[in-house]
C-alpha positions, 0 to 999 in steps of 0.5 A, a space after each residue: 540556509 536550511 532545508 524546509 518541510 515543503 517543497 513547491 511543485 507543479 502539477 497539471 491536473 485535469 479540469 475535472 480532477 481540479 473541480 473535485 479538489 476544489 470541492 473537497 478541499 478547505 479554502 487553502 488547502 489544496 496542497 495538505 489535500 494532495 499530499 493526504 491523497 498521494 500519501 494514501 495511494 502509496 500506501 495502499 498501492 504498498 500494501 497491495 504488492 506486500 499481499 501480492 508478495 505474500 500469495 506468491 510466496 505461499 504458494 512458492 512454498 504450499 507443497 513443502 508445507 503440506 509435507 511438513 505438516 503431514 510429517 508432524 500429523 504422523 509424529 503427532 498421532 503416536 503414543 
């Protein structure tokens, strides 16, 4: 037997969550509208930790940049 594409869950949802759903999902279509929506917040929660990542690392590493910016400032104004 083969894997399928889905696979059937259950989900508890509060009653004002599932009239949300309800409103803005086509008849039918609740499960294509979840997925969409778990897909987007994972993404975005992704993206929120990599520009977290990428602040902490450049703050990790401001004053050696700034030393090595200010060594080629020196070199550069030499003729």
């Amino acid at each position: 037997m083969g894997m399928s594409a889905h696979q059937r869950v259950n989900v508890t949802l509060s009653r004002d969550t599932l009239r949300l759903l309800d409103r803005v999902a086509p008849k039918g279509a609740r499960s294509r509208v979840v997925d969409d929506a778990v897909r987007f917040f994972i993404e975005a929660h992704g993206r929120k930790k990599l520009a977290r990542l990428l602040r902490a690392g450049a703050r990790a590493r401001a004053a050696r940049d700034r030393a090595l910016a200010a060594e080629w400032f020196a070199l550069s104004d030499q003729p």
